[in-house]
C-alpha positions as CSV (number, residue, x, y, z in Angstrom):
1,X,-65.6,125.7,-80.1
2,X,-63.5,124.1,-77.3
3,X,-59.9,123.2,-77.6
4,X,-58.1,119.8,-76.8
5,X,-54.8,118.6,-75.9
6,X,-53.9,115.0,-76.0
7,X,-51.0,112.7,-73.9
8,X,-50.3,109.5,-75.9
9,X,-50.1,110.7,-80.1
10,X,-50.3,107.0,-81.4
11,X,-53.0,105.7,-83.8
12,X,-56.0,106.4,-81.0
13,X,-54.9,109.9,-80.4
14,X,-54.7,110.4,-83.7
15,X,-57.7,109.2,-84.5
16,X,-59.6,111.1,-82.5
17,X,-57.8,114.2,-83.1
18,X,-58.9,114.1,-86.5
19,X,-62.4,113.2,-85.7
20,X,-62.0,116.4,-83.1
21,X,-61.0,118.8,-86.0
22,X,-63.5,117.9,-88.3
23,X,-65.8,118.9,-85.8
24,X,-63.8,122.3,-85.3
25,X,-62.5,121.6,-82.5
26,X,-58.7,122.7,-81.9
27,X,-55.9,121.0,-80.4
28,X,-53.1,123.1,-78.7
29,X,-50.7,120.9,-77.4
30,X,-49.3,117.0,-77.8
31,X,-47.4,115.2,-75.1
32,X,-45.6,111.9,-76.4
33,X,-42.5,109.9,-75.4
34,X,-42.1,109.3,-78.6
35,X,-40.7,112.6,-80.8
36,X,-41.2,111.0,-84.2
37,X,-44.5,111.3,-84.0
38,X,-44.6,115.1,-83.8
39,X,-44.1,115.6,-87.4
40,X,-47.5,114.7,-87.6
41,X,-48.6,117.2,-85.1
42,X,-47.0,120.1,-86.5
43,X,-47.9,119.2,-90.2
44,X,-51.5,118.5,-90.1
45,X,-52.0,120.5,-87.0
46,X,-49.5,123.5,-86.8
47,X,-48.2,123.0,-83.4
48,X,-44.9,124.7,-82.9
49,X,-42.1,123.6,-80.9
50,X,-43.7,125.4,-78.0
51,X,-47.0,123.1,-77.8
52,X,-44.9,119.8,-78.2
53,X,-43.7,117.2,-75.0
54,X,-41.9,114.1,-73.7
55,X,-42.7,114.0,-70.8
56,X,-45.5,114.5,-68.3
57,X,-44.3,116.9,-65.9
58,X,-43.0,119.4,-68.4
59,X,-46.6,119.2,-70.3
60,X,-48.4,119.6,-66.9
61,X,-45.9,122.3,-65.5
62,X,-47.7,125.2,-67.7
63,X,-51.0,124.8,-65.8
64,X,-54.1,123.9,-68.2
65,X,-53.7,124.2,-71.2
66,X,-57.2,123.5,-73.0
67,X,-60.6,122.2,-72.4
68,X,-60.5,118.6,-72.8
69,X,-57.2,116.8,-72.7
70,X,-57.3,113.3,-74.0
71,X,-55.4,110.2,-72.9
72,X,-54.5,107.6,-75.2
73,X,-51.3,106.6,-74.2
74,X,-50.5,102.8,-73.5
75,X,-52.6,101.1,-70.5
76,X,-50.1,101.3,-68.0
77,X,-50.3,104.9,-68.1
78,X,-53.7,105.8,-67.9
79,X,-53.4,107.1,-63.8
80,X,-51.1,109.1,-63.7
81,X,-51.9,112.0,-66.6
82,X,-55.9,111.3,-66.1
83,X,-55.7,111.8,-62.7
84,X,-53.3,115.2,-62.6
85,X,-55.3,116.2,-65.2
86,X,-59.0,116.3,-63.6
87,X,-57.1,118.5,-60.7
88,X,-55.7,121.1,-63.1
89,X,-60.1,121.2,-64.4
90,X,-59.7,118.6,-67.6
91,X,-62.2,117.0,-68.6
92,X,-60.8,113.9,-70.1
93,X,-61.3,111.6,-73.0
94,X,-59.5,108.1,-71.4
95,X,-58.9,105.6,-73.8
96,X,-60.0,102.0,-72.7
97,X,-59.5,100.3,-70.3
98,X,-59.6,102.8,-67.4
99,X,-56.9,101.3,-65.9
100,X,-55.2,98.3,-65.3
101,X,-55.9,97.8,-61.7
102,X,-58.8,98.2,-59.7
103,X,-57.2,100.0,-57.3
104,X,-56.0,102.4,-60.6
105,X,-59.6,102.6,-61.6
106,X,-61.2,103.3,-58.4
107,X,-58.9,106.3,-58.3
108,X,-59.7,107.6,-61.3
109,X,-63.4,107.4,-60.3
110,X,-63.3,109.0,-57.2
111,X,-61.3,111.8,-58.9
112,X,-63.5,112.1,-61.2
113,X,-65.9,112.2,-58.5
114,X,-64.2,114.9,-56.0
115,X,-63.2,117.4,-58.8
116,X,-66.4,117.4,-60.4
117,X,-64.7,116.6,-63.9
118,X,-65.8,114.7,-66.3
119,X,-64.6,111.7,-67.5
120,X,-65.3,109.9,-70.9
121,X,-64.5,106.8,-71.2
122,X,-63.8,105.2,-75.2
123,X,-66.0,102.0,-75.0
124,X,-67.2,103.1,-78.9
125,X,-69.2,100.0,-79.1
126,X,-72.0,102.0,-77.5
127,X,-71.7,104.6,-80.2
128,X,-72.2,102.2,-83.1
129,X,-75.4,102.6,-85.1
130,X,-75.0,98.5,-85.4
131,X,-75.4,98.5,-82.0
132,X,-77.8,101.3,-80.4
133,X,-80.2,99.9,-83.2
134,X,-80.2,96.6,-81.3
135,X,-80.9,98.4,-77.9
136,X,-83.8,100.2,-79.3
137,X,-85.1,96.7,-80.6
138,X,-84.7,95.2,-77.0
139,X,-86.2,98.1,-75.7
140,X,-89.2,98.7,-77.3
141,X,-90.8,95.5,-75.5
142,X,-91.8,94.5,-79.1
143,X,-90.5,90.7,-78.7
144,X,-90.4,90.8,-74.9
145,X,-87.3,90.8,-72.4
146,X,-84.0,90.0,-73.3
147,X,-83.0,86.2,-71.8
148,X,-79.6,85.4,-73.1
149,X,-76.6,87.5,-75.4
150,X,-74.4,85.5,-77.0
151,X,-71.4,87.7,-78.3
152,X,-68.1,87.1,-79.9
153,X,-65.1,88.8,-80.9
154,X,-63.1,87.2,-83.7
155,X,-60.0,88.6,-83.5
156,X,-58.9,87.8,-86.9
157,X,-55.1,85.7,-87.1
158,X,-53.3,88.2,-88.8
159,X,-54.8,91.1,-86.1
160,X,-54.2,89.0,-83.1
161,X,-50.3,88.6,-84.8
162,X,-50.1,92.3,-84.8
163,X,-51.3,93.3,-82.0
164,X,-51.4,90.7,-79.2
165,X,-47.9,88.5,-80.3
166,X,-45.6,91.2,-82.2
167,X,-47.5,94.9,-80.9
168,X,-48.5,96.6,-77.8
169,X,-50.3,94.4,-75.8
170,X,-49.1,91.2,-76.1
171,X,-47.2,90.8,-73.0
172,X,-49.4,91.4,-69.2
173,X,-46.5,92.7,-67.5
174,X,-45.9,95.4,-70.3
175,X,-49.8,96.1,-70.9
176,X,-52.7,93.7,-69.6
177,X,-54.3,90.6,-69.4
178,X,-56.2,89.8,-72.7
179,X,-59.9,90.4,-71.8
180,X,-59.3,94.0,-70.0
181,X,-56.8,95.2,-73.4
182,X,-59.4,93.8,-76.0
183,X,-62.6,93.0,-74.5
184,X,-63.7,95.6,-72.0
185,X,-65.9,97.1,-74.2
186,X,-67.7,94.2,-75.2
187,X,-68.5,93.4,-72.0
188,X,-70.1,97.1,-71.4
189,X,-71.5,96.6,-74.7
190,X,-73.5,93.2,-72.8
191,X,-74.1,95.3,-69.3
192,X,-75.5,97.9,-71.6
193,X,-77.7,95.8,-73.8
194,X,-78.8,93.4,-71.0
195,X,-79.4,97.1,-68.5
196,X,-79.0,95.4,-65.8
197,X,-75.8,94.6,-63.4
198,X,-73.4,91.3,-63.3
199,X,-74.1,89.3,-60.4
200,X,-71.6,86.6,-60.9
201,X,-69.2,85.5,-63.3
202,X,-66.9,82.5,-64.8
203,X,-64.6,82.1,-67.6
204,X,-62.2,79.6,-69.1
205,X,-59.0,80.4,-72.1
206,X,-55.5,80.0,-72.5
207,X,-52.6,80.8,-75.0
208,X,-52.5,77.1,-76.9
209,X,-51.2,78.4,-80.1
210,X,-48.6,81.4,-80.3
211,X,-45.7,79.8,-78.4
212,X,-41.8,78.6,-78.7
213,X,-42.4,74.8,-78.8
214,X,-45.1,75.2,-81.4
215,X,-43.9,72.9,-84.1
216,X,-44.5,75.4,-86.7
217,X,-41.7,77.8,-85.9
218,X,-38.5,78.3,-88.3
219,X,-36.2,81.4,-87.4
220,X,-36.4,83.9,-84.8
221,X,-37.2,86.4,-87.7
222,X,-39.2,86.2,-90.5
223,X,-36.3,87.5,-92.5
224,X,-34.1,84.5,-91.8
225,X,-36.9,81.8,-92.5
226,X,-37.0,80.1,-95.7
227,X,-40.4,79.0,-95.1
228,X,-42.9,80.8,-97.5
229,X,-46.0,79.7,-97.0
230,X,-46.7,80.9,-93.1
231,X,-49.9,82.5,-92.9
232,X,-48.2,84.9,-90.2
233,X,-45.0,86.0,-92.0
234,X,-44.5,89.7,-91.9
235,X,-43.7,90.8,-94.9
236,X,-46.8,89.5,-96.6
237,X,-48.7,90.9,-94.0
238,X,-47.4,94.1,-93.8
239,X,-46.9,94.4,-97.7
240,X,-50.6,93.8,-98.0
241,X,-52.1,96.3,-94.9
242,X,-48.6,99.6,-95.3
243,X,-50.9,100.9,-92.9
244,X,-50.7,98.9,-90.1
245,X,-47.0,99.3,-90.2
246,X,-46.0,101.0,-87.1
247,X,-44.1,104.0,-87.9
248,X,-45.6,107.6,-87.4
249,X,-45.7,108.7,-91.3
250,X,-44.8,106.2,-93.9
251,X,-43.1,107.7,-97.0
252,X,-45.5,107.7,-100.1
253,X,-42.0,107.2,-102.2
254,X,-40.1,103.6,-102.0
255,X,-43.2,102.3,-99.8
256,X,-42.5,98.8,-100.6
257,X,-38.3,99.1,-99.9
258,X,-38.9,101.5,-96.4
259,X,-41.7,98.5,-95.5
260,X,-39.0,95.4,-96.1
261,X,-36.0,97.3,-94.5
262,X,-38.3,97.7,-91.7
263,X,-38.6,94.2,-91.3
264,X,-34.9,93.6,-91.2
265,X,-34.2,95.1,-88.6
266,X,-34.2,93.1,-85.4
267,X,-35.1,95.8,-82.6
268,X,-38.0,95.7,-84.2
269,X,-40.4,93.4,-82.3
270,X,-42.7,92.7,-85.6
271,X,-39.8,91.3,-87.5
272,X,-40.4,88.5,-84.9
273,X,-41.7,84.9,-85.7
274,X,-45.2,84.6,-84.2
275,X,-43.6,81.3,-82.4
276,X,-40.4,83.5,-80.8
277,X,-42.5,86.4,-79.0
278,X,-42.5,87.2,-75.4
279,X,-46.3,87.1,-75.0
280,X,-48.3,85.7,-72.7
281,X,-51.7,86.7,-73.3
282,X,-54.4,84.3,-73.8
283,X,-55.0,83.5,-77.4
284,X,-58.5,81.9,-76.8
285,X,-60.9,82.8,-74.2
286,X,-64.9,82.2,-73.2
287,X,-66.9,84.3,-70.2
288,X,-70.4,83.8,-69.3
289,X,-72.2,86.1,-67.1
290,X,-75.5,86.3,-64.8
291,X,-77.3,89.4,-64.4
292,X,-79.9,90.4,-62.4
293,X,-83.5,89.3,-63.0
294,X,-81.8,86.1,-64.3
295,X,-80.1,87.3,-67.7
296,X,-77.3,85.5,-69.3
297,X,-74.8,86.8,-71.2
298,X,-71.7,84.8,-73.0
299,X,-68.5,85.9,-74.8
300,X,-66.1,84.2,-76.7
301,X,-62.9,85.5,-77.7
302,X,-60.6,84.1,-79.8
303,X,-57.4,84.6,-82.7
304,X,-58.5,82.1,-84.7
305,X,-60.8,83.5,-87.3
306,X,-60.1,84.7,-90.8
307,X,-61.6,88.1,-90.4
308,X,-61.7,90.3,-87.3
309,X,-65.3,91.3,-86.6
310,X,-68.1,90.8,-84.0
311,X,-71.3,89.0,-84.5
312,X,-73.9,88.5,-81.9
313,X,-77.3,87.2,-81.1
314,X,-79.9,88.1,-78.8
315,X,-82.7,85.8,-77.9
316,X,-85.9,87.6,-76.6
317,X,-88.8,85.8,-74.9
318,X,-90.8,86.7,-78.2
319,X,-88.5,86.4,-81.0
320,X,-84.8,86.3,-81.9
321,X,-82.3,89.3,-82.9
322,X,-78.6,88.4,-85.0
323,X,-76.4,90.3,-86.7
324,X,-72.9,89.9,-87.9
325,X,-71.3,93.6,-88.5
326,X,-69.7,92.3,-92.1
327,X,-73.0,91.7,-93.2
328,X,-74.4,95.4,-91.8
329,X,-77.7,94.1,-91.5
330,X,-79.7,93.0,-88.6
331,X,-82.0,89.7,-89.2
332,X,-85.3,90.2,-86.6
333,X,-87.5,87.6,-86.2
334,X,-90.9,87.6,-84.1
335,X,-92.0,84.2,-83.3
336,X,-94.1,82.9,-85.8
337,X,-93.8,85.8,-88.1
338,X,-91.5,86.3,-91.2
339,X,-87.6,87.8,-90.6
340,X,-87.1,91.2,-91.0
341,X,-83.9,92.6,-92.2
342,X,-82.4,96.3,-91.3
343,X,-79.7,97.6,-93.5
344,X,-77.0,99.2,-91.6
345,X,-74.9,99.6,-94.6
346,X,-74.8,103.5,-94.2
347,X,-74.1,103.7,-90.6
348,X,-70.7,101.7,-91.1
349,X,-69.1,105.3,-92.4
350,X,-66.0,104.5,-89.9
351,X,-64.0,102.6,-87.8
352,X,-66.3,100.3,-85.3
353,X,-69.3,100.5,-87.0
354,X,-69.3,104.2,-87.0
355,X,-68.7,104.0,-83.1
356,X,-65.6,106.5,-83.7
357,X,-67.3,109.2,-85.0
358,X,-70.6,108.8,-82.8
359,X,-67.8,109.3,-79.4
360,X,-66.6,111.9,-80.7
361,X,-70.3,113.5,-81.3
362,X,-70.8,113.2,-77.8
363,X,-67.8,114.6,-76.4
364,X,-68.2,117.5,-78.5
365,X,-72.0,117.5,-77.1
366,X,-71.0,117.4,-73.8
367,X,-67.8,120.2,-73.9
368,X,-70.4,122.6,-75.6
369,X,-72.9,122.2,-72.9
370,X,-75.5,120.5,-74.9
371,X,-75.5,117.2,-72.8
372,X,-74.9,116.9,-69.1
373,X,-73.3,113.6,-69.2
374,X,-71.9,111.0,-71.2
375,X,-73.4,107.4,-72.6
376,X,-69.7,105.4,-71.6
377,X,-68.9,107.7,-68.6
378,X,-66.4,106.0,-66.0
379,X,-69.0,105.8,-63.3
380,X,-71.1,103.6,-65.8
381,X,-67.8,102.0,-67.4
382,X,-66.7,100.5,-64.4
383,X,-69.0,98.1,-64.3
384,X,-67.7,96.2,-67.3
385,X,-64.0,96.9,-65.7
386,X,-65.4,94.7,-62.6
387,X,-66.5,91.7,-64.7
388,X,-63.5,91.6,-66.5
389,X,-60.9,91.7,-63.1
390,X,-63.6,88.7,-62.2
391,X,-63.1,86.6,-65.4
392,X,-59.5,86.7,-65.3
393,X,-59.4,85.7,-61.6
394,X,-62.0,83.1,-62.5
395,X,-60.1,81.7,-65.8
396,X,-56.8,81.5,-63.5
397,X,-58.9,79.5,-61.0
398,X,-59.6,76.9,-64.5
399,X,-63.6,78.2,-64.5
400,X,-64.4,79.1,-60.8
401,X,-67.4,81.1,-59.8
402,X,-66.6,84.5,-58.7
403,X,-69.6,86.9,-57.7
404,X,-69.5,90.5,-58.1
């Protein structure tokens, strides 16, 4: 079995570390800025003092160090660690997006290119039974060619809040532009379902909702507001989901009492009103796409749903394929024939549909030598990289045409 090492130990490179060491694989070292997260590392894992790092040039200065070093560390940072790895002879798990320029990513392929590693790219959409049942629908010519997708990505309010307002990635200047942080692999999920290449591309969105003048606001921190009844205010939301709450282990003892003096402390950007956040990033967004031979594609994005979820239809020239992935099921319909329904139920054994685990499965394919290439590898996952860049040029431009 092969051995792994991972830059960037948050809840991605944790996640697929476990998934890795189900699997038997072994991880040998952990690079993060952040040391409180290698308690986890030496507890679940048994890395010593030895295998653990801050910084990039001390974790790189000891030459390789495994087989596959993995790189889940915020978007910004992608480049640099994917890059110097490939030329030490990683191969490398990248967590999406590639990068956040297209300069950055063209880099990273022609690395990938001129060192001869490989490079995996985490679009897990692919991955998901949900999914790869659809593409063997489409493909098997059963009710003709695919004409139109339509796709979207509900968010869910109390995700977007977390993630997009409070967390990570709600600022472009600190992360990226909506549709390349959340949305680049549902728009490799389209290129791969439709099989064919974007020709041209035009989208429309904003940030209408999550702002200082919205009338809604009260205090600068949830803490200080009297009101009770915002569907945003943290310490419901974080009362009700501990684990979303983003600290590296969260005591089992006291839960409740760690989880409200968390939220009392003001360095702590999700003690924040919703309405007193520096974001920036759109809160509501639509693309539609042309491919060649004439298929369309559209994708709505947006933060105002209840639930966070995808649903998505695809209408054939003989009959009509939907599914919503809280339902698991697929409803099929052949033109003048009665619906069939596929239960998905036990494919949904993880997170994305079971698209976790089925990456994983192909990395550890591909490091064993049992598969020459990968199904999301960054020559193929650029192409969804390329219609995103275009949508946010084309959503600034209120809509214009671009052409890939």
């Amino acid at each position: 079995m092969f051995t792994y090492a991972v830059i960037g130990f948050g809840a991605r490179g944790r996640r697929y570390s476990s998934l890795l060491k189900e699997r038997g694989a072994k991880l040998v070292a952990v690079c993060d800025c952040d040391p409180a997260v290698f308690a986890v590392a030496k507890r679940d894992y048994g890395l010593d003092e030895r295998a653990l790092f801050t910084d990039y040039n001390s974790f790189f200065a000891g030459g390789k160090r495994a087989d596959l070093l993995i790189v889940a560390t915020t978007d910004r940072e992608h480049t640099c660690p994917a890059v110097e790895g490939m030329k030490l002879g990683y191969d490398i798990l990248l967590e999406k997006p590639i990068a956040t320029s297209r300069e950055e990513c063209d880099l990273i392929e022609r690395t990938s290119e001129e060192t001869g590693r490989k490079v995996v790219v985490c679009h897990v959409l692919r991955y998901s039974p949900f999914f790869r049942k659809i593409k063997e629908l489409i493909e098997s010519g059963k009710y003709g060619k695919a004409v139109t997708i339509n796709h979207t990505e509900n968010v869910g309010y109390w995700h977007f809040a977390h993630s997009f307002v409070r967390g990570n990635w709600r600022n472009e200047e600190e992360s990226t532009f909506m549709l390349l942080a959340k949305c680049c692999h549902d728009l490799d999920l389209l290129v791969w379902l439709t099989g064919s290449s974007c020709e041209a591309v035009s989208s429309m969105g904003s940030l209408s909702w999550f702002t200082h003048d919205n009338p809604e606001k009260g205090a600068d921190f949830c803490f200080e507001c009297k009101r009770t009844d915002c569907a945003y205010r943290a310490e419901d939301f974080y009362l009700k989901r501990p684990l979303w709450v983003k600290v590296p282990v969260l005591p089992e003892e006291n839960r409740e009492e760690f989880i409200r003096n968390w939220l009392r402390d003001k360095s702590n950007p999700y003690a924040r009103c919703v309405y007193a956040c520096d974001n920036d990033v759109v809160d509501h967004q639509i693309v539609n796409m042309r491919f060649a031979g004439g298929v369309t594609a559209h994708l709505t994005l947006s933060a105002f749903t209840d639930d966070f979820y995808r649903n998505i239809k695809v209408c054939l020239e003989k009959g009509v394929i939907e599914g919503d992935m809280r339902e698991k099921k697929l409803h099929v319909r052949a033109f003048g024939k009665e619906e069939e329904v596929v239960d998905l139920t036990d494919a949904f054994s993880d997170a994305h549909g079971g698209g976790d685990g089925g990456l994983i499965d192909d990395v550890c394919e591909i490091m064993e030598g049992r598969k020459a290439f990968s199904d999301t590898s960054v020559q193929t996952s650029m192409q969804s990289h390329k219609i995103a860049f275009a949508a946010e040029e084309s959503r600034k431009k209120g809509g214009e045409l671009r052409t890939l």
